[in-house]
N, C-alpha and C positions, 0 to 999 in steps of 0.2 A: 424580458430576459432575466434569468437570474445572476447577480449580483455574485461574483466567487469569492472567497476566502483573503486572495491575493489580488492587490490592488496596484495602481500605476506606482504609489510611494515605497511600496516594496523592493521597486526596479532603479533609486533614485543614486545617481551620481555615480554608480559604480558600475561591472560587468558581472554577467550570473551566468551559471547554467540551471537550466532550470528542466529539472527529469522529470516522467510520470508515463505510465503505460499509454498505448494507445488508445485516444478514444476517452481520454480523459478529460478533454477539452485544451490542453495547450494553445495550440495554432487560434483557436475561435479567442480565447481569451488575449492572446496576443495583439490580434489584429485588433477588436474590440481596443484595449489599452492604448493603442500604439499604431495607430491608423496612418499617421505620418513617417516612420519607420521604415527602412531600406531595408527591403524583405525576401530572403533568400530561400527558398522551400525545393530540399533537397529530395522530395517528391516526386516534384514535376520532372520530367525526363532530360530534358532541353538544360535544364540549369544543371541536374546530374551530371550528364554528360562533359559539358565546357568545364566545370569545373573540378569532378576526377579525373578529366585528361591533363588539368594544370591547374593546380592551386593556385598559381603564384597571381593568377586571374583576380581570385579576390583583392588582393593588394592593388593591383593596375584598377581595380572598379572605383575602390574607395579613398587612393592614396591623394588625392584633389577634394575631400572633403574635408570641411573644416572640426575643429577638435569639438569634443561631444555630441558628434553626431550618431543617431543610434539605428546599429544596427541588426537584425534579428536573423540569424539561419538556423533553420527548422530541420528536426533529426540529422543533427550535425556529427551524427555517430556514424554515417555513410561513410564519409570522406575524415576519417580522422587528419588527414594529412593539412587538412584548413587550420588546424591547431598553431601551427606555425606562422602561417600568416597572418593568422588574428592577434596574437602577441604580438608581432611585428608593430600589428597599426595599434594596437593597443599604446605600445610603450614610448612610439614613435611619433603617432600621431594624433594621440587621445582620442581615439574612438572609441564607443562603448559598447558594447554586444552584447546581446542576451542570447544564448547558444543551448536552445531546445532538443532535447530527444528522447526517446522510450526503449533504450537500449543502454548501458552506460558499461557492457561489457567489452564492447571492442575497443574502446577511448581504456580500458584500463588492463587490460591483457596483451593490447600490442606495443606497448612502450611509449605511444608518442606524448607530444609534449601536452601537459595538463594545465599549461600556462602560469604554474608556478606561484600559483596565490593569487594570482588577480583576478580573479573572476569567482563570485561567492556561490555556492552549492543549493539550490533550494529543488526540494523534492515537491510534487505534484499529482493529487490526489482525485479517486471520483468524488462525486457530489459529498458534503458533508450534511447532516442533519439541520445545521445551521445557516444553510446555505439555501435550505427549499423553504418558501412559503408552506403552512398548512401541510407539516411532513408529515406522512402514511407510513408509520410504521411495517403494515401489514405487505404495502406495497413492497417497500424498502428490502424485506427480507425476501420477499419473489422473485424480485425485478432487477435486484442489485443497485447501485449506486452511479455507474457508468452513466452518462447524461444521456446518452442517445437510447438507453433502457430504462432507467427509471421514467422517462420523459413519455417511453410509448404504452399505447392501450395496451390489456392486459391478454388484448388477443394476438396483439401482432410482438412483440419484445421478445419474445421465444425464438422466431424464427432469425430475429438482428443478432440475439445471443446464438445460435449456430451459426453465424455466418462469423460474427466473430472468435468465437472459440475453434472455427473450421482455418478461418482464413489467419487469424493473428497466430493463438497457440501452436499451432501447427506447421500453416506453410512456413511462417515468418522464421521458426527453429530449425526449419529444413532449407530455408533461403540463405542462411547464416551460418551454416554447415555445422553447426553446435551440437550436432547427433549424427553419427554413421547408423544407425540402427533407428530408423522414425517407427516401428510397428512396436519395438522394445518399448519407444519412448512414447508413444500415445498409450500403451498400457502401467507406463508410468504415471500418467496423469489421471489416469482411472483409481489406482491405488491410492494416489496423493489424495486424490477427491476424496475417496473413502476416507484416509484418515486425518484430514483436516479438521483442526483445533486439536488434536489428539498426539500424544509425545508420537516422538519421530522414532522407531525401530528400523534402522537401516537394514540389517539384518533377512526380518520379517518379508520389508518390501521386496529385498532384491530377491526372495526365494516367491512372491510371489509373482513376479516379473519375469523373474526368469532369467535374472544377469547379475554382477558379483556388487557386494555391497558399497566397493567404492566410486563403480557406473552412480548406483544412487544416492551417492553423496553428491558427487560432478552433475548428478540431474538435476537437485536439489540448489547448489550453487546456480546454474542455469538459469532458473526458477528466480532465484532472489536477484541477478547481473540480469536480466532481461525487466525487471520489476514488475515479475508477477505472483512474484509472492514471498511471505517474511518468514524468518525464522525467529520463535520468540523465546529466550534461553527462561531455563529452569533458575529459581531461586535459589541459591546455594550454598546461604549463611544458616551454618546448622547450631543448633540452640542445644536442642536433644534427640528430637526426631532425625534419624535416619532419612537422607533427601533425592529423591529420584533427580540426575543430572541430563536427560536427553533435552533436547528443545521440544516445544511445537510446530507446526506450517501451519500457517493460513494461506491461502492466496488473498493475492491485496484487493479482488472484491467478492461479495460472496455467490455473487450469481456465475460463477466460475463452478465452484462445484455444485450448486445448485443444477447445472444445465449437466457435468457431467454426470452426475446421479440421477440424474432424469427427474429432481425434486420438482413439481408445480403444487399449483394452488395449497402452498404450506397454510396451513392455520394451526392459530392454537389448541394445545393440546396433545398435537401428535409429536414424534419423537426426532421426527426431521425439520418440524420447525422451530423443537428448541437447541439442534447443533445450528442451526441458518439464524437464529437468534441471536447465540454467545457469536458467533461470528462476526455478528454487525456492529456489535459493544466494542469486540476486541476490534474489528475495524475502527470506529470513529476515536478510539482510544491512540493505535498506530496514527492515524492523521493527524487527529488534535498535539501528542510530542514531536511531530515532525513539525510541521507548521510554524509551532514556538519553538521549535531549536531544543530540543528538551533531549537530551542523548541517553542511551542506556539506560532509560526508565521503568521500561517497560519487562517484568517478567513474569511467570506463574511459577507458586509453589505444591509441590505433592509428596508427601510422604508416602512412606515404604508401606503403610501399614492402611495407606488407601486416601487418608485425608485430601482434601484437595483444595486451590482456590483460584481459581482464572485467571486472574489479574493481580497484579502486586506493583502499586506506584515507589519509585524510589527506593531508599533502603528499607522497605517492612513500612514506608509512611500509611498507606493506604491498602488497605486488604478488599479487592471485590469480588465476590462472587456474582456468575450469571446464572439466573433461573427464567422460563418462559411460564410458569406457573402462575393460577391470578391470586390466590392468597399464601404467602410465606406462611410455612407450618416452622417448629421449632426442627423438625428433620432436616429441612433444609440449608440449618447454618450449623450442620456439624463442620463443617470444612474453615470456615471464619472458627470459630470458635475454639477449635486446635490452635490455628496459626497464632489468636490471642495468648495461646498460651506459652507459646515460644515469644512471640515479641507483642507484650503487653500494653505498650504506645500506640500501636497501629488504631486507625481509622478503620470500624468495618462499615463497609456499603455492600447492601444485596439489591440489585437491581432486576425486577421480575415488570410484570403483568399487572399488578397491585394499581386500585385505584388509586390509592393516596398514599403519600408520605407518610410514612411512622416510625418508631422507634419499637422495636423489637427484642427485648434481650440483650440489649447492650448495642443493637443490631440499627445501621439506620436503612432502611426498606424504602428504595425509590422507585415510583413508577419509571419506565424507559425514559418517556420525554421528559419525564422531569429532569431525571439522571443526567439526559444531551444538554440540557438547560442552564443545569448547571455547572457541567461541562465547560460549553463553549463560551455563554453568553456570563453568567457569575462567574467564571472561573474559581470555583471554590468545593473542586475536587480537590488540582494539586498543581 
């Protein structure tokens, strides 16, 4: 079994909720952790049922147990109306809950109660690179990061990735009535797909969709309140250069547009597996500030005049460029090497293909794994 990011001490003395798309492994990690845990999975039909006909049921289940007893209800975005009870036993009775799900828009659009600070927020990621034994790059960028695809042969993962992108993206959006218009909104995701990692032109979309550009903002919102995907703001402390302000989208894994664009068997070299490339960077980068609480870290700079650079940690700390290339030529760090010239502190990292480590023009050139390496486990990016 693989070992995940998030461990039993992470869950210690206090209550959480704890978000991450479907299929991310929640529930498996849960139970694994927490095997003796009063376990409510809002799922199964039976327990749906008794308890959207009457919250007040959780309270009479658990109001006889003694204080710090823990308890776990699973997509607890079904029934926001449990919010209320759980605070109750919370304040009342010291019970502690850890309050899961892969939707975090209904709990915050229909008003109800958020519990008011007691229960701390931790977001929930697919696999991370430091998380797999003997991680396969080549895999990673195919197969995406979701455990139950990265985990399958390279013959069968295709067919689990449409069943997921058929049944989640889709029904789950039309279950949830978050779209009047589902043919609008599956050719929204077609576009999305297209221009994933790429500034956001709302504009552009909605005339290729075919609907007005504030549907595609509310799509886009969607997209991030469902948690399937980020919006990653433009840099926008200007020195000299003139600075392009739209965001980018990712979805939060990248076998998402991989499966819409019908991308397989990526290798290097071609031009779809170095956008599925920077994807997977900018992916383990999103997880890695999440994880440590790292807020507003994250964003990419472009000037007017075309410069560009992917990644940007903090204020201008850290300057990354992603390339899928196996030897950095000096072409490739025109984009670092502008941004140096606006903010001259900054760290550059190009992260390519490159056998080895090295120092480049001022440049430091890390293979991928080294890069995640020292990412996760040195922590001496940022």
């Amino acid at each position: 079994m693989i070992t995940r990011f998030l461990t039993a001490e992470t869950f210690e003395n206090e209550s959480y909720f704890l978000f991450g798309s479907r299929q991310t492994g929640k529930s498996t990690l849960l139970f694994n952790l927490f095997p003796k845990a009063i376990f409510y999975d809002l799922l199964e039909n039976n327990t749906y049922e008794r308890l959207q006909r009457n919250p007040s049921l959780l309270r009479q289940d658990l109001e006889l147990y003694e204080s710090g007893t823990l308890v776990i209800i699973d997509e607890v975005q079904m029934i926001p109306q449990l919010l209320n009870e759980v605070q109750w036993l919370i304040v009342r009775k010291g019970i502690r809950f850890i309050l899961s799900g892969s939707s975090a828009r209904k709990l915050r659009r229909s008003g109800v109660n958020m519990l008011g600070g007691r229960a701390i927020w931790i977001s929930f990621y697919p696999f991370t690179s430091a998380e797999i034994p003997d991680f396969d790059i080549i895999k990673a960028v195919n197969q995406g990061m979701l455990p139950r695809h990265y985990l399958s042969s390279s013959k069968d993962y295709w067919d689990k990735l449409q069943a997921y992108v058929s049944i989640y993206l889709r029904e789950e959006i039309k279950a949830e009535s978050l779209v009047r218009n589902l043919s609008a909104f599956n050719r929204f995701l077609e576009v999305a797909a297209i221009t994933d990692g790429e500034m956001v032109n709302y504009n552009n979309i909605a005339q290729d969709c075919g609907i007005d550009a504030k549907t595609v903002k509310e799509y886009f919102a969607i997209l991030e309140e469902t948690l399937v995907g980020y919006r990653v703001p433009a840099y926008t402390k200007v020195v000299r250069r003139k600075l392009r302000q739209s965001p980018k989208f990712y979805f939060f894994d990248v076998s998402i547009p991989n499966y819409l664009l019908g991308r397989k068997s990526l290798q290097p070299g071609s031009d779809d597996f170095g956008h599925a490339f920077e994807h997977l960077v900018i992916q383990e980068l999103i997880e890695y500030l999440g994880y440590n609480k790292i807020e507003n870290a994250l964003s990419f700079w472009r000037s007017y005049n075309g410069y560009e650079v992917d990644a940007v940690l903090g204020d201008a700390a850290v300057a990354i460029e992603i390339k899928s290339c196996q030897e950095v030529q000096s072409k490739h760090l025109r984009g670092l090497k502008a941004f140096k010239e606006e903010h001259p502190d900054a760290r550059l990292i190009m992260v390519s293909l490159d056998p080895n480590p090295r120092l480049f023009n001022g440049v430091e050139i890390m293979p991928v794994k080294y890069f995640l390496e020292q990412l996760w486990q040195k922590r001496s990016i940022f």
